[in-house]
C-alpha positions in Angstrom: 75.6 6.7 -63.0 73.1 9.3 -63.2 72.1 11.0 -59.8 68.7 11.2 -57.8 66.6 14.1 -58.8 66.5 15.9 -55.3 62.8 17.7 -54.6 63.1 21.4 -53.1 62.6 21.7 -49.7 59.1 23.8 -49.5 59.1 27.5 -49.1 57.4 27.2 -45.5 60.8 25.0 -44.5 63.1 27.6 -45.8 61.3 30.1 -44.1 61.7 28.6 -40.7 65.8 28.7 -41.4 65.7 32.5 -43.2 62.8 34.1 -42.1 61.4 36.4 -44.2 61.9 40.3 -43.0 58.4 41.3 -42.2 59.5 45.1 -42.2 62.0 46.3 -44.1 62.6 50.3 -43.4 60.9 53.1 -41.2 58.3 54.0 -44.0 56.5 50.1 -43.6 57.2 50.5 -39.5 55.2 53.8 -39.8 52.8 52.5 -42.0 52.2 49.2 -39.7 52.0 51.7 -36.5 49.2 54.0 -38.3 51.2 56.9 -37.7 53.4 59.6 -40.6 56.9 58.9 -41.2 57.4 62.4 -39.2 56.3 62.0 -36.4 58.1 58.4 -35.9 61.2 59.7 -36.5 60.4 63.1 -34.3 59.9 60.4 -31.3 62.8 58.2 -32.3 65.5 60.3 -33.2 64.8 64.3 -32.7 63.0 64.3 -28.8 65.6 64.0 -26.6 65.2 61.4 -23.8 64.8 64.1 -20.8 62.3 65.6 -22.6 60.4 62.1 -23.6 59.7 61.0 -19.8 58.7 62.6 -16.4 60.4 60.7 -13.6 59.0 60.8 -10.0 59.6 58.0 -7.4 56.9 56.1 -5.4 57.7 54.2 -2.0 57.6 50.4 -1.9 55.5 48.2 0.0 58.1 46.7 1.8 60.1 50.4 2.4 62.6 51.9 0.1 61.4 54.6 -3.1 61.1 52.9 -6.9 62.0 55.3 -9.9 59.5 55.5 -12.3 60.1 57.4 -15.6 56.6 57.8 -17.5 56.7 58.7 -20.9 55.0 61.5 -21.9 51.4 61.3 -23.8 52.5 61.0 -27.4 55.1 58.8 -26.7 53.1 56.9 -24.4 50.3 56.7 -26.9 52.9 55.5 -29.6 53.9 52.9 -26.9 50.5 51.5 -26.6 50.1 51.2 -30.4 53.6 49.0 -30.5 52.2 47.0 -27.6 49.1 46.5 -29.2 51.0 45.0 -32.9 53.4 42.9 -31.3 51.9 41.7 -27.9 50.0 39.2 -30.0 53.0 36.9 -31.2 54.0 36.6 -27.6 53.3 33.3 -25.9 54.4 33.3 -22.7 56.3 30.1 -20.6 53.7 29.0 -18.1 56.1 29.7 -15.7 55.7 33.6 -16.0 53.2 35.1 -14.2 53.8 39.2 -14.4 52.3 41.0 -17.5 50.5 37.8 -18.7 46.4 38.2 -19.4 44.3 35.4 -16.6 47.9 35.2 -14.2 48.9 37.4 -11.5 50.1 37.1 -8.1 47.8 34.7 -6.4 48.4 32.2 -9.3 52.1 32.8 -9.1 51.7 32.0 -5.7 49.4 29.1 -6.1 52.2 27.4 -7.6 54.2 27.3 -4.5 51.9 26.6 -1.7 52.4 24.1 0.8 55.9 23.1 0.1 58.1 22.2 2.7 61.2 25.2 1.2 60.4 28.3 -0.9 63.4 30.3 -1.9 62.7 33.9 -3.5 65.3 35.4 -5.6 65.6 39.3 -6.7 67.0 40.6 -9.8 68.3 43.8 -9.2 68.2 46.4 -11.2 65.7 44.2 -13.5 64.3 46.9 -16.3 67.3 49.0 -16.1 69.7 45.9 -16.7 67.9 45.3 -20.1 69.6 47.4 -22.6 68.9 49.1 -26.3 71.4 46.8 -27.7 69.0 43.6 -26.4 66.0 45.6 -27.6 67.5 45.7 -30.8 68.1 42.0 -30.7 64.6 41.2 -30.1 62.8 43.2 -33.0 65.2 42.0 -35.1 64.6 38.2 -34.7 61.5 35.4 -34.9 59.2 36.3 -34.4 59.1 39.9 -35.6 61.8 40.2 -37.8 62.6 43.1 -38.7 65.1 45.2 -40.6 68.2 46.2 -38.5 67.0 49.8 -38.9 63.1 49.7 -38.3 63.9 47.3 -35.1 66.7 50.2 -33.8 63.9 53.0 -34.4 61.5 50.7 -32.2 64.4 50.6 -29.6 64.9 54.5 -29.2 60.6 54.5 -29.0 60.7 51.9 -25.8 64.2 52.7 -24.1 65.6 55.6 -22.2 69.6 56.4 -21.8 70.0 53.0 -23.8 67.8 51.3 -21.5 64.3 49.9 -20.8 62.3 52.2 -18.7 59.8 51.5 -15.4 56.5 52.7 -16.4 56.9 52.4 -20.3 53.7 50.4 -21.7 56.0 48.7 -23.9 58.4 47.5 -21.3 56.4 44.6 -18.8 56.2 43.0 -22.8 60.1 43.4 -23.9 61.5 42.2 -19.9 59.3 38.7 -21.0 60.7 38.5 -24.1 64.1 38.7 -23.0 63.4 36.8 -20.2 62.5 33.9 -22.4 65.8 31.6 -22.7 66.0 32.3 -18.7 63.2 30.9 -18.2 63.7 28.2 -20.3 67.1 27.3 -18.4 65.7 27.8 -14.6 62.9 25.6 -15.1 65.3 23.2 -16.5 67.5 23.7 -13.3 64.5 23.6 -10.9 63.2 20.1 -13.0 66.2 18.6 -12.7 66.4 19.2 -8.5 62.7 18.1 -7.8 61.6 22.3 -7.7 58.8 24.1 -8.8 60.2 27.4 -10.5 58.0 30.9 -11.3 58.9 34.2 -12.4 57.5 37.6 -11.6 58.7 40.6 -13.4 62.2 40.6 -11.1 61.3 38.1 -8.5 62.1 34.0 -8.8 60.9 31.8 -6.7 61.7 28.1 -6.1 60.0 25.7 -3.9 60.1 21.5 -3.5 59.2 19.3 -0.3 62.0 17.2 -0.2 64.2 17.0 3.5 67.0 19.8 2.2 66.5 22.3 0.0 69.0 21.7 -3.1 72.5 23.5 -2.4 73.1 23.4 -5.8 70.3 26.1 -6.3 70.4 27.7 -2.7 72.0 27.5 0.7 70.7 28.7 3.9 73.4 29.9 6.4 73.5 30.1 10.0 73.1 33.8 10.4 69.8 33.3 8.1 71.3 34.7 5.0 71.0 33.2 1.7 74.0 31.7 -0.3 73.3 31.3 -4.0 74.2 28.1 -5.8 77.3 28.8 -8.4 74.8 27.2 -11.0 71.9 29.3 -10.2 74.2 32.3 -10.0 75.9 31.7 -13.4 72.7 31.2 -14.8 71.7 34.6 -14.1 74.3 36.3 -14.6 74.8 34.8 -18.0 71.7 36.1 -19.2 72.3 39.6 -18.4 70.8 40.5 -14.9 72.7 40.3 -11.5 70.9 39.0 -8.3 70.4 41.2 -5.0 71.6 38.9 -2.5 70.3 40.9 0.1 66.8 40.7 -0.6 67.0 36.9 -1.2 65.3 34.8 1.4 65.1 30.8 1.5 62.3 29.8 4.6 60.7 26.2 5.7 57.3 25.4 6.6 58.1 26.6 10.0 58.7 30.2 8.8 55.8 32.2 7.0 56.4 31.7 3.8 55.9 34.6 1.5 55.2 34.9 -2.7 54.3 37.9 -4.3 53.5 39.2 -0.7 50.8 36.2 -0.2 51.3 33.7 2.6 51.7 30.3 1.3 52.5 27.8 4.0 49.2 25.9 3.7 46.7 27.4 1.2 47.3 31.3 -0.4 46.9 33.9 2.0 46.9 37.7 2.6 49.0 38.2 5.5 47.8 38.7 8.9 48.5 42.2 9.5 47.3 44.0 6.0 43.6 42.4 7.1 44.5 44.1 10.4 45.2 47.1 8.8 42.4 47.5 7.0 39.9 46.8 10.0 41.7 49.3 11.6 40.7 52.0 8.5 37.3 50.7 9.5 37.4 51.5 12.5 39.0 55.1 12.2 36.5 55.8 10.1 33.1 54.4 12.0 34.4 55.9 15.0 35.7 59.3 14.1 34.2 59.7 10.4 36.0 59.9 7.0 37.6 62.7 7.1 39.6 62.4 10.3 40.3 58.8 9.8 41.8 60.8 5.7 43.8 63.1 7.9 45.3 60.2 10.6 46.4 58.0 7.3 48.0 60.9 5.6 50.3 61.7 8.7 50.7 58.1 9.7 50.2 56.3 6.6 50.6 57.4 3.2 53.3 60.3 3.9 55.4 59.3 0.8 52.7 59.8 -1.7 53.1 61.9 -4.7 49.5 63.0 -4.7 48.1 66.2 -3.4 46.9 67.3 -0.1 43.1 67.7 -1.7 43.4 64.1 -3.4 41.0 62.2 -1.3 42.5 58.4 -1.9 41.5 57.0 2.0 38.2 55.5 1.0 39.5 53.8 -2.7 42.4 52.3 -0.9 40.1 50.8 2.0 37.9 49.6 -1.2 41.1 48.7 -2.9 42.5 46.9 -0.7 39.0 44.6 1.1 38.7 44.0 -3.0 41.8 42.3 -2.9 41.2 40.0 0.0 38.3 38.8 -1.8 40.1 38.3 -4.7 43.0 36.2 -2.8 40.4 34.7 -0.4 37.6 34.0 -2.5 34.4 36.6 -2.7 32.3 33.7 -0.7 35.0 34.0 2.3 33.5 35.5 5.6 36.3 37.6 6.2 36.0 39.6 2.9 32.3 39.4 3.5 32.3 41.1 6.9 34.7 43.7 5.7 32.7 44.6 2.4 29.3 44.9 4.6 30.9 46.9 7.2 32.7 49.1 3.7 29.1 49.4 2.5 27.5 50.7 5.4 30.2 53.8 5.4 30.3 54.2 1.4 27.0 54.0 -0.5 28.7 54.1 -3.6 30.5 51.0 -2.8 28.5 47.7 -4.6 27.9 44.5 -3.3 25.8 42.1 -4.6 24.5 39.9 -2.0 22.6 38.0 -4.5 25.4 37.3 -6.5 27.5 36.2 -3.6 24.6 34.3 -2.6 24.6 32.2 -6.0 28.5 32.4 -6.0 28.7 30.3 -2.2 25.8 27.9 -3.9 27.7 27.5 -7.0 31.3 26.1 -4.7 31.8 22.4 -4.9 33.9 21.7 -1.5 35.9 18.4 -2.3 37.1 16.0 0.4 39.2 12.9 -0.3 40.9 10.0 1.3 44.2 11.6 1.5 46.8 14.8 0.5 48.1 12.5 -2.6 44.8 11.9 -3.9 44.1 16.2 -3.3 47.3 17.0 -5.5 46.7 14.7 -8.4 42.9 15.7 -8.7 44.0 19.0 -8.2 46.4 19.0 -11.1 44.3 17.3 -13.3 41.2 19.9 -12.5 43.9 22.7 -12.7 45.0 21.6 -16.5 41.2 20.9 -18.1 40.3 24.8 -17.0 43.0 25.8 -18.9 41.9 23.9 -22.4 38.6 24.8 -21.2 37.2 21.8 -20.0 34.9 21.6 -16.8 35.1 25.5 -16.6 31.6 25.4 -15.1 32.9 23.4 -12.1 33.9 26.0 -9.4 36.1 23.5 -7.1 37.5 24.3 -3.7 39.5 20.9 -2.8 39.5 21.0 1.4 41.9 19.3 3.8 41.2 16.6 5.9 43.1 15.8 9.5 42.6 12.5 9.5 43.5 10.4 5.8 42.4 7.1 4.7 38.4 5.5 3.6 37.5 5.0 7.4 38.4 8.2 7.8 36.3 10.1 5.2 33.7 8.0 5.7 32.9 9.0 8.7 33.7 12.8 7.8 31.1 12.4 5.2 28.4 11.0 7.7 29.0 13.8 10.2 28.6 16.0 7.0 25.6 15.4 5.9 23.9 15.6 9.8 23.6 19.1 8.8 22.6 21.7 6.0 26.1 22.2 4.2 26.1 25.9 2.3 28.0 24.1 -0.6 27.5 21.1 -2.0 29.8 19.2 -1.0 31.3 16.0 -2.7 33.9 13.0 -0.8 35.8 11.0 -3.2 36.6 7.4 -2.7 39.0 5.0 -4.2 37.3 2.6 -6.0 39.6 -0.4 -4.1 37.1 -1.6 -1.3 34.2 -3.7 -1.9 32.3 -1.9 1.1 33.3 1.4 0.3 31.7 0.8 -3.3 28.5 -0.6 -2.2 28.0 2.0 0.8 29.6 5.0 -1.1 29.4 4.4 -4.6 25.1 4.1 -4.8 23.3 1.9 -7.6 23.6 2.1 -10.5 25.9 5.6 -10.5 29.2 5.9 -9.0 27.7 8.4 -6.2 25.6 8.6 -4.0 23.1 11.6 -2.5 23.6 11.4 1.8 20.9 14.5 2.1 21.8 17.6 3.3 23.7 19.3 0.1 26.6 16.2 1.1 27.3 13.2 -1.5 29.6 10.6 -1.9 31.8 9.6 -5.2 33.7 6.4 -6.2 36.4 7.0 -9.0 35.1 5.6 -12.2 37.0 3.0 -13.9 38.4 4.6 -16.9 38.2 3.2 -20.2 41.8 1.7 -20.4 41.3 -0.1 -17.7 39.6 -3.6 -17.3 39.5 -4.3 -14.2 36.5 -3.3 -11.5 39.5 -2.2 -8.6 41.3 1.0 -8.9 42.3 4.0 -7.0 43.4 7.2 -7.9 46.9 6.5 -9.4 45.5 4.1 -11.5 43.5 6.6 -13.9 47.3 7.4 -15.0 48.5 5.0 -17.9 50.6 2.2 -17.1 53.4 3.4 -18.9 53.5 6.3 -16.9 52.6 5.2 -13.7 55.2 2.4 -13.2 58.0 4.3 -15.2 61.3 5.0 -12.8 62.8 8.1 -11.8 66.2 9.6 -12.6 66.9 7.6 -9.0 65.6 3.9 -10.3 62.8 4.3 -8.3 59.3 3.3 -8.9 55.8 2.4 -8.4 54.5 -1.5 -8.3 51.5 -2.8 -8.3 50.1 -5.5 -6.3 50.1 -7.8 -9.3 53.7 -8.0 -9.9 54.3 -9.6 -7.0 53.5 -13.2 -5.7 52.1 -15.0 -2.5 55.5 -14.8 -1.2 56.0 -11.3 -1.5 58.6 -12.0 -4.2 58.7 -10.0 -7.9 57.2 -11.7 -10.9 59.6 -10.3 -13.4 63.6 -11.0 -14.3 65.0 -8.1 -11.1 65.6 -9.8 -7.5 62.4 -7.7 -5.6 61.0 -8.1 -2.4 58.4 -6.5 -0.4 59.7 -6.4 2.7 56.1 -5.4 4.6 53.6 -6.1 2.0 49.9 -3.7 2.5 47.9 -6.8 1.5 45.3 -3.9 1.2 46.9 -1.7 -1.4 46.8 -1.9 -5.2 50.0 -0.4 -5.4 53.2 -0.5 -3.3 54.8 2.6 -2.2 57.3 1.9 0.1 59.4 -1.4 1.2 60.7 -2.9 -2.0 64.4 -4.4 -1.8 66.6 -4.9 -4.5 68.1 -8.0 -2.9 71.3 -7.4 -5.1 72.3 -4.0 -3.7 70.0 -3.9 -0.4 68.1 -0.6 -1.5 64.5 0.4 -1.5 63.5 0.8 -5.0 59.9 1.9 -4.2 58.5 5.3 -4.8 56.5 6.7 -2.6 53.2 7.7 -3.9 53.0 11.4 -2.1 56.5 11.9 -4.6 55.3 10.3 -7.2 52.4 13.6 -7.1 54.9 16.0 -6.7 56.8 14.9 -9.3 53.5 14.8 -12.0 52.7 18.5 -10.2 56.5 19.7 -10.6 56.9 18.3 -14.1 59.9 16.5 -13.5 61.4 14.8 -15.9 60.4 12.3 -17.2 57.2 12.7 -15.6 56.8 16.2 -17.5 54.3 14.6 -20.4 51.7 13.0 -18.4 48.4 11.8 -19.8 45.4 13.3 -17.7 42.5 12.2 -19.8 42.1 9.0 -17.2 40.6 12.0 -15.2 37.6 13.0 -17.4 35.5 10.4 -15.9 35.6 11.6 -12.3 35.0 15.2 -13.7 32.4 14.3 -15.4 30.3 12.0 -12.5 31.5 15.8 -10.4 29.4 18.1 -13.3 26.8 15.4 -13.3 26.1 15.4 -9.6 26.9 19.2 -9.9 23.7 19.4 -12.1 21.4 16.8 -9.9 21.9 19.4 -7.5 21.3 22.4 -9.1 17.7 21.3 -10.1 17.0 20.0 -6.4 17.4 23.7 -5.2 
């Protein structure tokens, strides 16, 4: 019996189990760092680590004094050049937000806003708990790859006493990278308990909207403190880092929630009191000039700093700090405007361009729709074509409504258009009501122009649909929209039911309080055999697509593009009117 001729497997295959090493000694890691063999081994090896880095400490925002060692130039400039040849085969999670180009804190925070829990999480010690030996680790596997020795020379370049530094170039990039499978596994925990999970640098933070917060990730106690969940906890600590218990916090909706110091109980925030704080450097100053309002912060304020006596830093942290309230706020926002004209009218070197804020205000697109489930999942779905850079010339702002439901927003888009709106401003409709069509949709177009900068949407039918009524959960494919959670439960539509409020299909279902109304059912749906409700509830259905929850972690978002696209289009009718 002869046997089979087996093919090889192709080069590229064995590569992915062997990979290649892409530098084999010190003389190719010098070469690939543009530097002489000399002066990489004088860094690595001959400099001793005293002599490498200057440390100083800072004080913290929130009190307390952070160690920073800084390397010194040639080492930093070395540093840099690392940075710059291996930053590129780093893709980070989209759950880490420190050190990552187009993220930063009011992203990180964006995340978590308006959840009913958000638990923060410190890792203490985080740089100093990431040692040479891990380094090592890292150079030495996928994707870099290299030889034991050229990855233990980069190791002595970026660590100090066997350890990463806190104000080494190279280190924000090698704390990601180890962070990696940590990431990997709290996401997986926060997915599998309904959460949204983030990292910054050393800080986690979970959040989720369900009645209890899980215990399995976090407990709060009487006394306020914070119990960690064992999983959590293990978690942690089997990746290397500890947690600081004490600076863990775990606060409701009816505490102010904070993330990467932004407020996040409704919509992201600077807190109260650092806008306070700076109208009260404006104030010093208009009142009593720069230079005693310089000398009052130095005494009062900034007596920790390591600069000079002569440094003159009052003016550049006013501007500093009114520069990020517009970032967090929005450059369009009244408060950051009032606080940059009254900056401008003390500092003539500081810019602002009122015609550019002018065309920035014009260019919002304020959204208002029939309900908070209908603001999260166009919110999602807006939030994931900027980042494949799709509709990136929409600037959205989506805007809450007290009241929910068509009636509702119909109304709100009457009142609306009485009067000259600075934005235009755009209510969506579900496209499930015959009057709401004809009065809100216009002819031929899904919208419809009410004057005054105000117009009105009804949700296009997508293309996999064939059927003239839908509302928003139906640009979502079937397969997706009625598929169960980890619980059994699901959405129905009105379809699967008959006159008698009974199911269509094989299960024993009944709706209980049918919404004649509704094209789908959200709520009241028995399962006669065990006497449970087997309905989702459309406002978790949202947080589960937003949360990626298994196994609503791949959904299909292209049902979206329509409504997008009738936005952009109405975007443009406007911009030629004005």
């Amino acid at each position: 019996m002869s046997v089979p001729e087996v093919s090889p497997l192709p080069a590229s295959f064995l590569d992915l189990l062997a990979p290649a090493v892409k530098i084999k000694n010190n003389k190719e890691l010098a070469a690939e760092l543009g530097i002489s063999l000399g002066r990489l081994t004088y860094y690595a090896y001959f400099l001793p680590d005293h002599k490498k880095y200057k440390t100083f400490t800072i004080s913290k925002r929130g009190g307390g004094e952070r160690i920073i060692e800084a390397p010194v130039k040639g080492l930093k400039d070395l540093q840099k050049t690392i940075l710059g040849k291996f930053e590129p085969y780093y893709k980070p999670r989209a759950c880490v937000f420190a050190y990552v180009q187009d993220r930063g804190i009011v992203e990180n925070a964006d995340v978590h806003d308006f959840q009913r829990w958000v638990l923060r999480v410190d890792l203490k010690d985080f740089f100093h708990s990431i040692t040479q030996r891990r380094v090592i680790g890292i150079f030495s596997s996928p994707p870099f790859s290299l030889s034991r020795d050229a990855a233990r020379t980069l190791s002595f370049l970026c660590t100090k006493d066997g350890r990463l530094t806190q104000g080494a170039p190279t280190s924000p990039l090698i704390s990601n990278l180890v962070c990696k499978g940590l990431d990997y596994t709290l996401k997986e925990l926060a997915a599998k308990n309904k959460c949204y999970y983030t990292r910054y640098a050393d800080d986690i933070f979970f959040s989720n909207s369900g009645a209890m917060f899980p215990r399995i990730i976090a407990e709060k106690m009487e006394d306020g403190s914070v119990k960690i969940g064992e999983e959590l906890k293990n978690l942690i600590e089997g990746a290397g880092f500890a947690i600081n218990e004490e600076k863990a916090f775990l606060r409701s909706r009816a505490e102010r929630q904070i993330v990467t110091g932004l407020v996040v109980n409704k919509k992201v925030n600077v807190p109260r009191e650092f806008t306070r704080e700076v109208r009260a450097a404006l104030y010093s100053w208009e009142k009593h000039g720069l230079e005693s309002a310089e000398n009052f912060w130095k005494e009062k304020v900034d007596k920790k700093s390591r600069h000079s006596e002569s440094d003159s830093r009052f003016k550049w942290v006013v501007r500093g700090k009114i520069n990020h309230i517009g970032h967090v706020k929005g450059y369009s926002d009244p408060v950051f405007l009032s606080l940059a004209r009254r900056l401008k009218a003390l500092d003539d070197t500081y810019k602002l361009d009122e015609r550019k804020i002018t065309v920035a205000i014009a260019q919002e697109i304020h959204i208002y729709t029939e309900g908070v489930t209908d603001n999260k999942h166009l919110k999602n779905a807006y939030e994931h074509f900027k980042r494949s850079n799709q509709f990136d010339d929409l600037n959205i702002l989506f805007k809450e409504t007290k009241k929910s439901g068509s009636p509702a927003l119909k109304a709100l888009c009457e009142n609306l258009s009485e009067a000259l709106q600075r934005h235009l401003t755009i209510c969506i409709f579900d496209r499930d009501e015959k009057d709401i069509i004809s009065n809100m949709g216009g002819s031929p177009g899904s919208y419809k122009d009410h004057g005054n900068n105000v117009f009105s949407l009804v949700i296009p039918v997508p293309d996999f649909r064939d059927t003239q009524f839908v509302c928003i959960e139906h640009l979502y494919k079937d397969e997706q929209l009625f598929q169960e959670d980890i619980e059994g439960r699901r959405l129905f539509s009105k379809d699967e039911f008959d006159s008698l409020s009974c199911f269509k299909g094989e299960k024993p279902l009944f709706c209980r309080l049918p919404n004649k109304q509704s094209l789908i059912y959200d709520s009241e749906i028995i399962d006669m055999s065990k006497k449970v409700n087997v309905a989702l509830s459309k406002n978790k259905f949202a947080d589960y697509i937003l949360s990626r929850v298994a196994p609503f972690d791949k959904i299909d978002l292209s049902g979206f593009t329509g409504t997008f696209e009738q936005i952009r289009e109405i975007a443009r009718s406007y911009g030629n009117k004005r």
